[in-house]
N, CA, C and O of each residue as an XYZ file, in Angstrom:
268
protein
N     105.384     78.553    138.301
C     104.821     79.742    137.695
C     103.521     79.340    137.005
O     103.531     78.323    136.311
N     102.267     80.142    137.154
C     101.379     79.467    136.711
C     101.106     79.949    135.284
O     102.018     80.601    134.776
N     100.155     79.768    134.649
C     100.034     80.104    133.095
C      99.682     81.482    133.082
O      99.959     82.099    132.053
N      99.018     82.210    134.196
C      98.416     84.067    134.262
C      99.611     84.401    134.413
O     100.042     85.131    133.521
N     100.343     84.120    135.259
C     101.705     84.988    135.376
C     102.795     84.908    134.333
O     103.624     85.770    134.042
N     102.615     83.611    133.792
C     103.740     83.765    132.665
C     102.707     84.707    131.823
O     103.579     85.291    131.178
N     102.056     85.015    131.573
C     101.354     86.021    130.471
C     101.312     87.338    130.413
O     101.262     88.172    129.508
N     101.351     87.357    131.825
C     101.654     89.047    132.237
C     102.574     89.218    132.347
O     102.882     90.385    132.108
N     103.828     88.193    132.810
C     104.686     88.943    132.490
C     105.121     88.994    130.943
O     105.495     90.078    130.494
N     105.091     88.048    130.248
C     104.908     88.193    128.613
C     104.380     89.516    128.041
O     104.777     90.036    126.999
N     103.685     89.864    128.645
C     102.593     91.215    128.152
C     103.756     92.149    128.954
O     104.489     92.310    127.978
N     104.303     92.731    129.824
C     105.044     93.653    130.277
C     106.371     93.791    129.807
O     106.983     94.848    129.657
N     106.866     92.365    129.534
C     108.223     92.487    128.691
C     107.927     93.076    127.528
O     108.704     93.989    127.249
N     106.752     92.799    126.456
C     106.412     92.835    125.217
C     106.443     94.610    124.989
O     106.971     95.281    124.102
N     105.384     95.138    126.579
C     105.242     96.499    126.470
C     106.690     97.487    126.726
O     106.921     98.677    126.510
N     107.533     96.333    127.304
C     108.550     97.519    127.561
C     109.602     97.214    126.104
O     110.119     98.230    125.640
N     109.769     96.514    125.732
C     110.240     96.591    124.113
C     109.633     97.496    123.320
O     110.436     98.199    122.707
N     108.062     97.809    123.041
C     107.759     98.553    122.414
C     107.837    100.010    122.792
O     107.599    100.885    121.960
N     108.126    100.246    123.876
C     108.545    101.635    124.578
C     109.966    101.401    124.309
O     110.239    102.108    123.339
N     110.702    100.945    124.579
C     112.154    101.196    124.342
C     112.601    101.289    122.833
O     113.673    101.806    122.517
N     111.841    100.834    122.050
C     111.820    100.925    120.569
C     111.480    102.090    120.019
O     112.024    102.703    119.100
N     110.016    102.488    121.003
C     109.695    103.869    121.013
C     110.631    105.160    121.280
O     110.508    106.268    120.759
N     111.283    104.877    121.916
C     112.161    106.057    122.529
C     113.185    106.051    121.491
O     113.322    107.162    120.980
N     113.955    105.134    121.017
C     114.887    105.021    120.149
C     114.543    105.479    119.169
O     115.308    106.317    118.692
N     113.514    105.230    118.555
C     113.560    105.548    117.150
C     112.693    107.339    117.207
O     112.013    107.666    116.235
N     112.795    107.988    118.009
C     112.104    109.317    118.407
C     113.569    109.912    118.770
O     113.521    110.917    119.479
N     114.482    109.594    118.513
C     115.958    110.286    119.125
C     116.769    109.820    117.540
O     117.969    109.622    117.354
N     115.608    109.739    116.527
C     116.862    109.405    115.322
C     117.607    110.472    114.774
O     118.364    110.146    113.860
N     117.581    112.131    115.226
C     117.747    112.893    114.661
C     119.361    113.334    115.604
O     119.923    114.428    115.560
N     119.781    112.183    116.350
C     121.125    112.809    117.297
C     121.915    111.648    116.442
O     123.121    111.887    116.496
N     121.690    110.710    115.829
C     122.477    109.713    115.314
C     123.533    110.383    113.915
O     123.199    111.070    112.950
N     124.595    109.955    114.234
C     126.086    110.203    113.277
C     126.173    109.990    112.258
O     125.224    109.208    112.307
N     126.515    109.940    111.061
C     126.957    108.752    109.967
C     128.152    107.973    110.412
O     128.925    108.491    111.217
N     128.308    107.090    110.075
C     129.723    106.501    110.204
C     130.991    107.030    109.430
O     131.905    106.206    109.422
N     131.238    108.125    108.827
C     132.289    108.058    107.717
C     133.111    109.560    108.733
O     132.429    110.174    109.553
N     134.450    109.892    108.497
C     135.141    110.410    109.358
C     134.536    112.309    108.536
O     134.058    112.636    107.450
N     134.928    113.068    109.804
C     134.299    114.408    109.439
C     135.136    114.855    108.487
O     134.494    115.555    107.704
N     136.867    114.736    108.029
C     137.299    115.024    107.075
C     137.566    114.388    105.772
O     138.512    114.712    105.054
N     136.473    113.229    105.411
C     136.157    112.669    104.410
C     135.400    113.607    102.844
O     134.610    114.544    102.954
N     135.700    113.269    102.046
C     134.751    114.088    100.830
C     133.676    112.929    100.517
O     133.674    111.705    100.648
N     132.831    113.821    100.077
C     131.908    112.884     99.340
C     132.357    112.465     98.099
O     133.265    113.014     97.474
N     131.471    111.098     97.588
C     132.504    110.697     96.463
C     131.369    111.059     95.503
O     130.194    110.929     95.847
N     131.740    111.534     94.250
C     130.862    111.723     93.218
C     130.567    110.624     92.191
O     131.500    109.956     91.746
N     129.380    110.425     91.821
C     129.275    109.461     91.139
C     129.024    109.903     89.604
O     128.643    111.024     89.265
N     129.327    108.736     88.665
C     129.324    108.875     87.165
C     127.764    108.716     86.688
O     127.068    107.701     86.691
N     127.503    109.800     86.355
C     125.634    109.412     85.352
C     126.404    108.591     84.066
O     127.595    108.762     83.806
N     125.716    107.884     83.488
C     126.096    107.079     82.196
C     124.794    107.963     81.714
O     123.884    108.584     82.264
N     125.388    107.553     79.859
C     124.102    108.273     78.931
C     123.416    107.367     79.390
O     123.901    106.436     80.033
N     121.757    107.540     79.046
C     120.761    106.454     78.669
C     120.892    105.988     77.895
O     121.556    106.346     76.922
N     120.084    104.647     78.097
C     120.223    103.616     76.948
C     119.269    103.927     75.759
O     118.159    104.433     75.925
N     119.854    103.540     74.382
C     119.008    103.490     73.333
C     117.706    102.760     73.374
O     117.839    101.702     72.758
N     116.728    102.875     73.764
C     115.459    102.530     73.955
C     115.181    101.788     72.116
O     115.330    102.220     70.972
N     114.725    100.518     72.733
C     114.226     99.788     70.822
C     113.054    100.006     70.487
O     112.351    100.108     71.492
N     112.237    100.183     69.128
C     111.049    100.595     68.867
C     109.810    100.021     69.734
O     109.663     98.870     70.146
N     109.342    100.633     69.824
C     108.279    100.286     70.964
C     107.356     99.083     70.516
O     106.958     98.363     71.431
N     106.976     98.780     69.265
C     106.357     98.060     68.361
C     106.675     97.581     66.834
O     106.105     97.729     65.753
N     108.202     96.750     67.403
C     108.960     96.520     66.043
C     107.878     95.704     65.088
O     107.035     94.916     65.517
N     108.085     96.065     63.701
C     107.366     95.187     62.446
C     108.020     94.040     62.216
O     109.225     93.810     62.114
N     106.798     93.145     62.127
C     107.455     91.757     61.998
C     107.324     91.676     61.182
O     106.334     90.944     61.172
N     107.640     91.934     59.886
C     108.515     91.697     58.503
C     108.608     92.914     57.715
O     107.958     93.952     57.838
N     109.588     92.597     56.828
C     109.980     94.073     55.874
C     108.955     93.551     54.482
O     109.201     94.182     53.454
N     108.305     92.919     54.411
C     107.237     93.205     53.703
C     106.451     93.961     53.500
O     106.062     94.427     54.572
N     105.671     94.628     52.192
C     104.603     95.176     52.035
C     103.244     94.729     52.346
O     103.025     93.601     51.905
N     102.046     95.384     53.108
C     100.798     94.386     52.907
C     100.594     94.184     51.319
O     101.078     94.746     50.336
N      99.941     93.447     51.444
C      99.114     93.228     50.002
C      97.432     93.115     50.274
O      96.707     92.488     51.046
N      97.182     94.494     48.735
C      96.077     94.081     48.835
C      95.240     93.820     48.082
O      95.372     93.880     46.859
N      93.560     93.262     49.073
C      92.691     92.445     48.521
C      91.946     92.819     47.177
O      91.137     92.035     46.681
């Protein structure tokens, strides 16, 4: 096999992957979920938010003093 032909065909395999990739992912709208049709959905728990800490705690309980 010489080095042009391994390339073309390299280049034709390459193009038909990207067409078959093409086609697949253009048909995503027939795809299932996996979970059975008489399943419920499960509801999930919100937690409160968290207490957020001062945005710009003071680094000391001191008074300034002044000049």
């Amino acid at each position: 096999m010489t080095l042009s032909l391994a390339i073309a065909l390299n280049v034709l395999a390459d193009l038909a992957i990207v067409a078959a990739l093409a086609y697949v992912m253009s048909r995503a709208n027939r795809l299932a979920p996996h979970t059975p049709a008489n399943a419920r959905p499960a509801f999930a728990t919100v937690a409160p938010p968290a207490s957020t800490p001062e945005r710009f705690p003071s680094r000391s309980s001191r008074a300034p003093i002044a000049a």
